[in-house]
C-alpha positions in Angstrom: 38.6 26.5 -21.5 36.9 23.6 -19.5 33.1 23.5 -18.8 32.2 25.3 -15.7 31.8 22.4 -13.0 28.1 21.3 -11.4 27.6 22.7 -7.9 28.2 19.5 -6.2 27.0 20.7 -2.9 23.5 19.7 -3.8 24.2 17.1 -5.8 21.2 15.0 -5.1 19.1 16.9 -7.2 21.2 15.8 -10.3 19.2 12.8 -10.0 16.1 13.5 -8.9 13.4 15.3 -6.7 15.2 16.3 -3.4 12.1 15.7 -1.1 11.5 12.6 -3.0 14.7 11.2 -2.4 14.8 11.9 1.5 11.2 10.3 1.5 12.7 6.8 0.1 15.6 7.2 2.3 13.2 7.1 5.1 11.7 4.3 3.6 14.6 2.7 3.3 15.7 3.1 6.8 12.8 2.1 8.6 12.6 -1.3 6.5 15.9 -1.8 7.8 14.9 -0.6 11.6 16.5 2.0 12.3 15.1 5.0 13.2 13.6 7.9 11.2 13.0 11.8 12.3 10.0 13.5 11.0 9.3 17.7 11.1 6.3 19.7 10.6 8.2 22.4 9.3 7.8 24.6 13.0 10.1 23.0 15.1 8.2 20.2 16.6 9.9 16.5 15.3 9.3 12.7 16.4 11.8 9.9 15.8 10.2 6.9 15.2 10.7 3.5 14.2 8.5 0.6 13.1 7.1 -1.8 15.6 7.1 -4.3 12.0 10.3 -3.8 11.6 11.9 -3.9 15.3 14.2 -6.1 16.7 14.6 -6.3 20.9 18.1 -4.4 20.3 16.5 -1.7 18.2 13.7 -1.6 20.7 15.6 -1.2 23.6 18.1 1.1 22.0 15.5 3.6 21.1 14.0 3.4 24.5 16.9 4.0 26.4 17.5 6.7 24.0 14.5 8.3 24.1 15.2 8.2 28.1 11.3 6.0 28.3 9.4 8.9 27.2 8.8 6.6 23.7 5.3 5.9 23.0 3.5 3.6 20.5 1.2 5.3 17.9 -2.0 3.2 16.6 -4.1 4.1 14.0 -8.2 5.6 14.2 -9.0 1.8 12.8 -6.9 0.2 14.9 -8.2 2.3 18.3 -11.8 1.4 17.0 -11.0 -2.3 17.6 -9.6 -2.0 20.8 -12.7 0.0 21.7 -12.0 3.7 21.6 -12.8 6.8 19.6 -9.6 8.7 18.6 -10.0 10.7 15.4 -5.9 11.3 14.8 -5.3 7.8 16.4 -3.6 7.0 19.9 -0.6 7.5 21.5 -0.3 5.3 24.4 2.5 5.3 26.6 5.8 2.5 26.8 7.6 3.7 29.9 8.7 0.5 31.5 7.4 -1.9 28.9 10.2 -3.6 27.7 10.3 -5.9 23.7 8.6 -9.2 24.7 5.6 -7.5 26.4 4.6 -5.2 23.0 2.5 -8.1 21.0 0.3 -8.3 24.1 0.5 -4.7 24.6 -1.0 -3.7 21.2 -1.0 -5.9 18.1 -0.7 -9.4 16.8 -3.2 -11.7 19.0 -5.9 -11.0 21.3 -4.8 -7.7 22.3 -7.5 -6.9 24.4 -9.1 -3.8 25.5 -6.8 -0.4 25.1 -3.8 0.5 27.7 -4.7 3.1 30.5 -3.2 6.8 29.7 -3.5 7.2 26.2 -3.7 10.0 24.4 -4.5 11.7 20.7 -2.4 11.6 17.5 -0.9 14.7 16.1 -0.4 15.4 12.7 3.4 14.1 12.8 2.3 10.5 13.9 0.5 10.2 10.4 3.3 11.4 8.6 5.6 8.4 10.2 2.2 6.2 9.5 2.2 7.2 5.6 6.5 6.4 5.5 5.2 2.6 6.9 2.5 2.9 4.3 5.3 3.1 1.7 7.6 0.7 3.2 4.8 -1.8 3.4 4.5 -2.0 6.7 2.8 -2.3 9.8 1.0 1.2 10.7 2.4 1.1 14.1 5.1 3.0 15.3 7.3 3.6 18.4 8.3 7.4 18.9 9.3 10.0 20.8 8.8 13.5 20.6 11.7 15.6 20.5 12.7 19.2 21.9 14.3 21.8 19.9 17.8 21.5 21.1 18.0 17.3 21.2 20.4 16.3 18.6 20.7 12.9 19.8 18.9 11.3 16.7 20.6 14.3 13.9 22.7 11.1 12.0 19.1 9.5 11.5 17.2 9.9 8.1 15.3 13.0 7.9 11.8 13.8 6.8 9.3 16.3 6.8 5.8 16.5 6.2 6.2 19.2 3.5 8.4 15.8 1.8 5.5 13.7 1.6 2.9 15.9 0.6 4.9 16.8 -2.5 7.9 14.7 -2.9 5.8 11.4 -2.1 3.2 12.5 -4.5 5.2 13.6 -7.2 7.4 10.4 -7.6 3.7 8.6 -7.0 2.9 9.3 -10.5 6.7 9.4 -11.9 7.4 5.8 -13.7 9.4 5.3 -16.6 8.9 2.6 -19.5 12.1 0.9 -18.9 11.4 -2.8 -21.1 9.2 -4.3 -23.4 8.7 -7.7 -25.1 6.4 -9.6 -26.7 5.6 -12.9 -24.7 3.0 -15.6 -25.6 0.3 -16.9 -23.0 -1.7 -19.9 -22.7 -5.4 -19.5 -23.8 -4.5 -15.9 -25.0 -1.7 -16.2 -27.2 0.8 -13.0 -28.3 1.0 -10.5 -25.9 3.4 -7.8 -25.3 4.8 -6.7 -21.9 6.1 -3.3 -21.2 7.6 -2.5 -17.7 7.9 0.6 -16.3 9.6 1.6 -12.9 8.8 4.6 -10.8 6.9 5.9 -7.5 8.9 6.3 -3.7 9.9 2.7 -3.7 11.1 2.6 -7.6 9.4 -0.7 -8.0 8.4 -2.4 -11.2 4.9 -2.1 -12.5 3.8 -4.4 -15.6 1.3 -3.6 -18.5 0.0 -6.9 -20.5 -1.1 -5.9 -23.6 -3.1 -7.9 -25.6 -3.5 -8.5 -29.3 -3.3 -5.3 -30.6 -5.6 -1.9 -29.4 -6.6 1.0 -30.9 -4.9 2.8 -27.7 -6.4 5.9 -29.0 -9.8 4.8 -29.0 -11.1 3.2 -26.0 -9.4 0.6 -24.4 -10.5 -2.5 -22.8 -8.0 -2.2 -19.3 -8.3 -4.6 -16.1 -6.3 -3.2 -13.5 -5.3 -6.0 -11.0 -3.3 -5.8 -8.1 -1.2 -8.6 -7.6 -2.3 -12.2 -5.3 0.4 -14.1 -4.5 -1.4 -16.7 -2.8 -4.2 -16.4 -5.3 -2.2 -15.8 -8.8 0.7 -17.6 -8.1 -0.3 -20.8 -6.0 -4.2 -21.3 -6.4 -5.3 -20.2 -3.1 -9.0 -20.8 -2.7 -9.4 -18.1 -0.1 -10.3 -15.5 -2.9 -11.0 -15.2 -6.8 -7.9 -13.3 -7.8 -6.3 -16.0 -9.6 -9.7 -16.6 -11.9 -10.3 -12.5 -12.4 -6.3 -12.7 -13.7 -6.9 -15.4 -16.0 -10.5 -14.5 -17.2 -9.8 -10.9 -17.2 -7.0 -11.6 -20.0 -9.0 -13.6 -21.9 -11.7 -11.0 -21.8 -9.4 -8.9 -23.0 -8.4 -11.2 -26.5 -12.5 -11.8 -26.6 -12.9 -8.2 -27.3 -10.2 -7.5 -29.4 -7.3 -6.3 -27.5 -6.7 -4.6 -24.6 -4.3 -3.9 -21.5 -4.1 -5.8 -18.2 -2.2 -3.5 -15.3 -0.4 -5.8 -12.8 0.2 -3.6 -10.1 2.6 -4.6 -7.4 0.5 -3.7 -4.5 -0.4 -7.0 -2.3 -2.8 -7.3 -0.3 -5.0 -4.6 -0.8 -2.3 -2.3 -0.7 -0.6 -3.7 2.6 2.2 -6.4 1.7 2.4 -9.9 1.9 3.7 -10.0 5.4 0.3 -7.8 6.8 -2.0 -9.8 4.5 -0.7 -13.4 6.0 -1.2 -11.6 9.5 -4.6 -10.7 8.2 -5.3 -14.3 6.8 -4.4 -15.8 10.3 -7.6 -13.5 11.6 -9.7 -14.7 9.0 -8.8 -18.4 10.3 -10.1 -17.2 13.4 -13.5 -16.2 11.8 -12.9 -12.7 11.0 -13.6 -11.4 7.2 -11.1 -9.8 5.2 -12.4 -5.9 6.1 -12.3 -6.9 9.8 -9.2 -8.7 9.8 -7.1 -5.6 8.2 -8.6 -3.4 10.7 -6.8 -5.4 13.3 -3.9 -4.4 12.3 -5.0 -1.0 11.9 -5.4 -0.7 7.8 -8.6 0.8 6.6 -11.0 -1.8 3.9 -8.8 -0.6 1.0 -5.2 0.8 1.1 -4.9 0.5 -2.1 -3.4 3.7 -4.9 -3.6 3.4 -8.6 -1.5 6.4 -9.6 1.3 3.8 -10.7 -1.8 2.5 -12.6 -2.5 6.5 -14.0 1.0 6.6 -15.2 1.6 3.7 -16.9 -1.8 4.1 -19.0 -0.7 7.7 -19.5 2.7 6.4 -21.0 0.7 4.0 -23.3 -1.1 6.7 -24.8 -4.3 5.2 -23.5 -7.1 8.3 -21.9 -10.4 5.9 -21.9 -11.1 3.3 -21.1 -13.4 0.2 -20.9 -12.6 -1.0 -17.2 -13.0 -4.8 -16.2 -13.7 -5.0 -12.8 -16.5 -5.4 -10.3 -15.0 -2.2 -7.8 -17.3 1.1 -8.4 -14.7 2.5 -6.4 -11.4 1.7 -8.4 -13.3 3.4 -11.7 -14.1 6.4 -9.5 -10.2 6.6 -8.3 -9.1 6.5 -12.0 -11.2 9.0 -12.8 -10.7 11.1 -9.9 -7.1 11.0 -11.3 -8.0 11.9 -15.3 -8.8 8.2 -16.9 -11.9 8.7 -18.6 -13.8 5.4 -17.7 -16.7 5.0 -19.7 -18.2 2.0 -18.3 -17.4 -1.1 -16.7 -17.5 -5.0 -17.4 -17.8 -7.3 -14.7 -15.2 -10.5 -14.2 -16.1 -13.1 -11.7 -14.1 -16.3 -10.5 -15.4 -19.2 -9.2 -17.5 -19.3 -6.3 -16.1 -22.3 -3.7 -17.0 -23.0 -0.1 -13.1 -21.3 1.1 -14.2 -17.9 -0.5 -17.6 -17.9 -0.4 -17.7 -15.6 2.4 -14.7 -13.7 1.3 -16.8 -12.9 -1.9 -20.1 -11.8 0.5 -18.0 -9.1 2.5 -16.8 -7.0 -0.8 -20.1 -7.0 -2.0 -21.9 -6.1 1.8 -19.0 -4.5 2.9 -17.1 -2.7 0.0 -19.4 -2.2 -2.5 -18.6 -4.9 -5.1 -21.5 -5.7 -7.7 -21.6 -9.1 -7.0 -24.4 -10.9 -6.9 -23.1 -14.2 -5.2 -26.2 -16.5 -5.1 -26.7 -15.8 -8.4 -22.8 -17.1 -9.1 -23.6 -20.3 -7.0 -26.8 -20.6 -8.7 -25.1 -20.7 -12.0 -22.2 -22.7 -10.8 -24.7 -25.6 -9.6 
């Protein structure tokens, strides 16, 4: 007698959370740009797509499909700049504003002041914000509000709010150890690193361990989130490359301990955003100021990739390197007992002198900078 067959008519959720899924289809499909529809579970939907992601074919397909009743949604920090109050963000109209005219319309240099005949963000326009959030990009999307009966975006991903607030969240914190090995570093010497894969996007996450931790006790644990420009290449804009480096070697100083490399550039918004940001900090702007530009807040930044990976380590306190009162407060908002903290400077130079003043004025950092170029001297 064969084994009763799997009811294949939901056969997504063989392999994994449904909501989850449709949320990194969504993703997937606005990265790509092409449009996305999102539901508040009582009829009302938007199709959107991504300004960041828009081509002047996409564009001027979804406006003709939209029949010019498309909009483009900008976030609370991104209305601020431009000189309004709008608590939900802003919906200012695109009738008759065709592709070429959007950058100085809205976004990438010298804007100006906010278009005539805006109007408030509804709850929907953050929903298509959070899917950019996820797809790393731009929080600035073209929509159009849809009637009941309009079926003319039905063959477009779907997505509802419902999705993200517990599909989104759940695979947040779902990762997998999926590799380990040990690997030896310069100036710190055997280290092992363990991979694990997870959250919307299923990216990879690393965990350096060093030496060889009581991971029952508590654990040394810098949790940095990855600098291209600064890790990789040197970049003298910021001290990311010296906390990586130090914070390791911190790590063998006190015995062992676990470095979290979290793939999440640029304060949380991609490499793309952060070189749009870096062009506005050429122009004078500091690093909180230039992000708002493009409408991110000072910090987009999550660390429940960070909860999950020390949670598959075993590891429930910890002895947290870093100079950020508010990272140790998010990891113990999300259950890491963090029972104190140990700072880890880089070197102070003329390029990130100023960079280094704003997260201590601005964000909260405890960094004492003329001290650091005192010492330096």
């Amino acid at each position: 007698m064969s084994p009763t067959a799997p009811d294949m008519s939901s056969a997504s959720s063989l392999f994994g959370d449904p909501a989850a899924i449709r949320c990194e289809r969504a993703v997937a499909e606005l990265r790509a740009g092409r449009p996305v529809v999102i539901d508040n579970g009582q009829g009302q939907r938007l199709a959107f797509i991504a300004l960041d992601s828009s081509t002047r074919t996409s564009f001027t397909a979804f406006a003709a499909a939209a029949e010019d009743r498309h909009y483009l949604f900008l976030t609370a920090t991104r209305a601020r700049v431009l000189g309004v109050s709008a608590e939900r963000g802003a919906r200012v109209p695109l009738a008759g504003i065709d592709f070429d005219a959007l950058p100085s319309l809205s976004y990438l240099r010298d804007p100006g002041a906010m278009p005539p005949g805006w109007t408030g963000g509804e709850a929907l326009d953050d929903g298509a914000v959070e899917i950019a959030r996820l797809g790393l990009l731009l929080p600035a999307m073209v929509g159009v509000l849809l009637a009941a009966d309009d079926r003319r975006f039905d063959d477009c991903a779907q997505v509802s709010l419902c999705d993200l607030s517990q599909g989104a969240e759940q695979a947040a914190h779902a990762y997998e150890l999926v590799a380990r090995s040990p690997v030896p570093l310069r100036e710190v010497g055997m280290t092992e690193f363990a991979v694990f894969r997870g959250g919307v996007a299923q990216r990879d996450q690393v965990a350096i361990i060093v030496g060889t931790p009581d991971l029952s006790a508590v654990v040394p644990v810098r949790v940095h989130s990855s600098c291209l420009t600064g890790d990789l290449f040197g970049s003298l804009k910021c001290d990311c490359g010296d906390q990586l480096r130090r914070g390791l070697r911190k790590l063998k100083d006190l015995g062992g301990g676990v470095l979290l490399y979290l793939d999440q550039e640029g304060r949380g918004t991609g490499i793309a955003a952060k070189m749009r940001a870096y062009g506005y900090q050429h122009d004078g702007l500091d690093t909180i100021d230039a992000d708002a530009q493009l409408g991110f807040g000072a910090d987009e930044r999550r660390y429940g990739s960070a909860v999950a990976m020390l949670q598959g380590l075993g590891v429930s306190r910890v002895q947290l390197l870093s100079n950020n009162p508010t990272k140790a407060q998010r990891l113990r908002n999300a259950g890491i007992d963090v029972v104190d903290c140990i700072p880890v400077t880089g070197d102070i130079t003329a390029e990130n002198e100023q960079y280094l003043r704003t997260k201590a004025e601005r964000a909260g950092h405890l960094l004492d900078v003329d001290a650091l170029i005192q010492a330096a001297q």
